[in-house]
C-alpha positions in Angstrom: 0.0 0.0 0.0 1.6 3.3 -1.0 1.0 6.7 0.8 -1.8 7.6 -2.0 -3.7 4.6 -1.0 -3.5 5.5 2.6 -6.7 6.9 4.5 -5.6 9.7 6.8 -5.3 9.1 10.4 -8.6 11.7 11.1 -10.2 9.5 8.7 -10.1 6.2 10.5 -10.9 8.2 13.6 -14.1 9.6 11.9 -15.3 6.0 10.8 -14.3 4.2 14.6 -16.7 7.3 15.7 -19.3 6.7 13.1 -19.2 3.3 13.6 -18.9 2.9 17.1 -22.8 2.2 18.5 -23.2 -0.5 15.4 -19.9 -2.7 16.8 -20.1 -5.6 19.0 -19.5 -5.0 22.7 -15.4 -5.9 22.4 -15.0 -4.2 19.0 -16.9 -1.0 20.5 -14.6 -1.3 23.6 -11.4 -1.6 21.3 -13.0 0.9 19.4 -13.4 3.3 22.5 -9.8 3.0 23.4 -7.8 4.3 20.2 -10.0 7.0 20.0 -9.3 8.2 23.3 -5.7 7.0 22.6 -4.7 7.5 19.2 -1.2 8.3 19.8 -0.7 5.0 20.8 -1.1 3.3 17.5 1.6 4.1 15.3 4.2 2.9 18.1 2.3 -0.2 19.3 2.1 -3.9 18.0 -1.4 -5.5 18.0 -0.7 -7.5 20.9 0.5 -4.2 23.0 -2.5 -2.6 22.1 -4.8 -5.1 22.9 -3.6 -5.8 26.0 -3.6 -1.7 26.8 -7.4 -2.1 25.4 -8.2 -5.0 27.2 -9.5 -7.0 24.2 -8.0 -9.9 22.0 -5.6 -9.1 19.2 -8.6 -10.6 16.8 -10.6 -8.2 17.7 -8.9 -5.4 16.2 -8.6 -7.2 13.3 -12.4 -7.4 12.8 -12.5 -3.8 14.5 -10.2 -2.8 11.3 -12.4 -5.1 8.5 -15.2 -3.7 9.5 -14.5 -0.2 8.7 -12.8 -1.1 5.2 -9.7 -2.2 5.5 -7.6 -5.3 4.8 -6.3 -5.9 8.7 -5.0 -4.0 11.4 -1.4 -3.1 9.9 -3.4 -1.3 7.4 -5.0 0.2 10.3 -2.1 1.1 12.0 0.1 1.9 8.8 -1.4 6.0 8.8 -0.5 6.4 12.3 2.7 4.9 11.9 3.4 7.3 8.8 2.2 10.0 10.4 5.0 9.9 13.3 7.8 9.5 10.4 6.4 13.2 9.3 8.9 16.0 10.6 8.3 19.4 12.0 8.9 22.4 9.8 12.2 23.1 10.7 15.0 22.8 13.0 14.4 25.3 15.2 10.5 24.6 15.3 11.4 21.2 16.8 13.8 22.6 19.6 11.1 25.1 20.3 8.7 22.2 20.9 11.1 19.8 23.2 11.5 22.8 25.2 8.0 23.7 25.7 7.3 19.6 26.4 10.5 20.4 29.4 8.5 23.1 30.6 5.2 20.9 30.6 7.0 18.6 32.7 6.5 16.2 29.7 9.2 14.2 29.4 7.5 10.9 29.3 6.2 11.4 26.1 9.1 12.2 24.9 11.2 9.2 26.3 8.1 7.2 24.6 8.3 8.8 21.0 12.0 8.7 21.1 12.1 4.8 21.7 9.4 4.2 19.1 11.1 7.0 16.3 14.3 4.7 17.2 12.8 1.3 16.7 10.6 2.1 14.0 14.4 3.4 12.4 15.4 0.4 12.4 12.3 -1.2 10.9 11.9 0.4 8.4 15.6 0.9 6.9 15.6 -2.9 7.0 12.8 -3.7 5.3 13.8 -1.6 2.5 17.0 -3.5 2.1 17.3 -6.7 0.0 20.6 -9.0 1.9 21.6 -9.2 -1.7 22.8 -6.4 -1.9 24.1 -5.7 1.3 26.1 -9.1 0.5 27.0 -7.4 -2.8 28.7 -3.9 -1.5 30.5 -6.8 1.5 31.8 -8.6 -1.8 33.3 -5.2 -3.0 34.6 -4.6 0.3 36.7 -7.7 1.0 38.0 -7.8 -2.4 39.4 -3.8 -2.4 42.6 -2.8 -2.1 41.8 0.1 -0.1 38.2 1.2 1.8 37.6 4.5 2.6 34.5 5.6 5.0 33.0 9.1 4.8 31.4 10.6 7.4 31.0 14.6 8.9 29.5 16.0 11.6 28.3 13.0 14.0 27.9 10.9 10.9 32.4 11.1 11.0 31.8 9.2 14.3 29.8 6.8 12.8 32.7 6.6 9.8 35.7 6.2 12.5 33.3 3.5 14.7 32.8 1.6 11.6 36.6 1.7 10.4 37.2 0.7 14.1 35.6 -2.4 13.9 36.8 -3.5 11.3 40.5 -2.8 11.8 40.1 -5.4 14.7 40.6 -7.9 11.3 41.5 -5.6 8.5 44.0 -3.1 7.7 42.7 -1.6 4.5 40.6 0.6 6.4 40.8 4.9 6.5 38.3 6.8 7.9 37.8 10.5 6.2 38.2 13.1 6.8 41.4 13.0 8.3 42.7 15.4 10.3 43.9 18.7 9.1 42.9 17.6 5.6 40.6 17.8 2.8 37.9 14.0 1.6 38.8 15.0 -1.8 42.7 15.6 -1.0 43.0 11.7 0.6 41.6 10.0 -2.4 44.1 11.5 -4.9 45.7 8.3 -5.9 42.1 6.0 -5.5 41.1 4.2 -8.2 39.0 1.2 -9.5 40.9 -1.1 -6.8 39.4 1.3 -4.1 36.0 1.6 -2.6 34.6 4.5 -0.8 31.2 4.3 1.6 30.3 7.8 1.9 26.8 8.8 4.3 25.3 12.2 4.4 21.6 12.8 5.0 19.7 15.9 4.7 21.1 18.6 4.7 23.2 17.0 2.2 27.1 17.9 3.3 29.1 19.3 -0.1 32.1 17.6 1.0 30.8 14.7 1.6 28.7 15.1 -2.5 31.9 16.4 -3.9 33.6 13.7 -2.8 31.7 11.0 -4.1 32.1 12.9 -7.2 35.9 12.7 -7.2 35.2 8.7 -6.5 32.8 8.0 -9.8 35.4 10.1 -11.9 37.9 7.7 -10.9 36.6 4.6 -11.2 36.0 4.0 -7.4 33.1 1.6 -6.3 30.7 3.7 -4.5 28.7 2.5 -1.6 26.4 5.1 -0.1 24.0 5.9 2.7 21.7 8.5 2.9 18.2 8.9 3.9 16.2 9.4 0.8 16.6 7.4 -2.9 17.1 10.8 -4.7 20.4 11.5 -2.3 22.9 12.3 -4.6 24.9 9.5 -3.0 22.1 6.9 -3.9 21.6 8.1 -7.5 25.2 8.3 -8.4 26.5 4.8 -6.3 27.0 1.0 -7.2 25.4 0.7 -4.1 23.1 2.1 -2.3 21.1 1.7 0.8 18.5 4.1 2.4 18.2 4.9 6.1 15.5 5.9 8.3 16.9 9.1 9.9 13.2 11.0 11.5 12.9 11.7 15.1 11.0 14.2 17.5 14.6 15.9 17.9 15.9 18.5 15.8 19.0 16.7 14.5 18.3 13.5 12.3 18.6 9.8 14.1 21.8 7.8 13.4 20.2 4.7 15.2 19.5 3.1 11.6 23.0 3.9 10.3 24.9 2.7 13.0 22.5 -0.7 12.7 23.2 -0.6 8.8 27.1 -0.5 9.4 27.2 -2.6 11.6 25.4 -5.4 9.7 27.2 -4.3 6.1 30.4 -4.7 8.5 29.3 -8.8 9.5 28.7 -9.4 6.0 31.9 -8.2 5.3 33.1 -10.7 7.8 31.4 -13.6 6.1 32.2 -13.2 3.2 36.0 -12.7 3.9 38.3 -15.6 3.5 38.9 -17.9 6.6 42.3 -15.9 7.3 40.1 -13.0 8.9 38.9 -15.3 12.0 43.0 -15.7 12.6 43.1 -12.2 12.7 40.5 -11.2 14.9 42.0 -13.6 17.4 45.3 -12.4 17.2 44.2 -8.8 17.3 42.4 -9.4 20.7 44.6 -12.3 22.2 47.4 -9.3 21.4 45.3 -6.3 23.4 45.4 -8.9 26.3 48.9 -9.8 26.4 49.3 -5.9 26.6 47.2 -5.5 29.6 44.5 -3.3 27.7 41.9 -5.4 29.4 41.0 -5.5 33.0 41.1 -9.8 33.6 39.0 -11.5 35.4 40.7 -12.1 39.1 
């Protein structure tokens, strides 16, 4: 079901009202419930909501049929979409946590900022086929060099994933470095090289101009970015689209940390058998050198 196809969330509110005195008792109790609670049904499972509603989970399933629709996810799908939609701007949202602060209305807050989290996650996933994350790990182990692109907090999440993998890899450069320029450190890249580059939006020019510099020479370009029209998704061999909304002004990098990670245990899979050798000796090394507290 596509957006267009979607009823709006007053919509289904109008019909559980209109329909409300023709329901069965349970239905009209489930009924009852979201319309007193509607907030809670883009963050909820069935079972979560029919346990806050006190009914079974079937009954919102004939609660949902009976006012048009295929189920209850098609229920629940315009609430859900209706969370992913951000405030105006920045500032708006930082004007809005504040005045929740001042409300003393912080549980609301924890709750949307678990649920924006999860439903990250959820949704960046199922928009990915394992095909092709297994395809951009492919590319990865077989490079001579990998560079990861990352500014502003998404250059911690560039430097974590490089990290990682240096635990069993040594091809690995996070960018920018310091003191110099994306563009500058991939001079002497070429088709041998890869470069996984993430910006979302505001798209960072560095970061676009840089992924420029990779297609004109040859790179293989894996990028991440939170829409399909990101100039890192259009322009890449590969490309995979996160989930970035939240209720706080800055975007979420839940979803991209999750994504690395997972690209990173392909990576690990695919690799030869040599790389279990060298996670072992990396690690049996760090204790040998006293970096870890051992158990007494």
């Amino acid at each position: 079901m596509n957006d267009l196809s979607l009823p709006s969330t007053e919509e289904l509110l109008r019909r559980l009202a209109d329909s409300l005195d023709d329901y069965p008792p349970e239905q009209r109790k489930a009924a009852a419930w979201i319309l007193e609670n509607p907030h809670e049904i883009g963050v909820g499972t069935v079972r979560e909501v029919a346990k806050a509603a006190a009914v079974k989970p079937n009954t919102l399933v004939r609660m949902a049929t009976a006012i048009g629709l295929d189920g209850y996810d098609a229920f629940r799908e315009p609430f859900r979409e209706a969370l992913r939609k951000p405030q105006k701007t920045f500032p708006d949202r930082a004007r809005w946590l504040q005045s929740l602060a001042a409300e003393g209305a912080l549980g609301p807050l924890y709750a949307e900022m678990v649920g924006a989290a999860m439903r990250n996650v959820e949704d960046t996933f199922a928009g990915i086929d394992p095909t092709a994350l297994e395809a951009a790990a492919k590319a990865i182990w077989g490079a001579r060099r990998v560079f990861t692109l990352g500014v502003g907090v998404n250059h911690s999440n560039a430097q974590n994933f490089t990290y990682l993998a240096s635990t069993g890899m040594v091809q690995f450069h996070a960018l920018p470095r310091p003191g110099g320029d994306a563009a500058d450190a991939l001079a002497f890249a070429d088709e041998r090289d890869v470069l996984i580059a993430m910006t979302c939006k505001p798209y960072r020019r560095e970061v676009v101009e840089a992924c420029e510099v990779a297609r004109e020479q040859k790179m293989t370009l894996i990028g991440i970015s939170d829409s399909p029209a990101s100039p890192l998704i259009t322009g890449g061999d590969h490309g995979f689209v996160v989930s970035a909304e939240t209720p706080q002004f800055f975007p979420s990098s839940v979803s991209t940390i999750a994504l690395l990670e997972t690209l990173l245990s392909f990576v690990i899979a695919v690799a030869s058998p040599e790389i279990v050798d060298r996670v072992e000796k990396f690690h049996a090394r760090r204790h040998a050198l006293g970096l870890y507290l051992e158990d007494q």
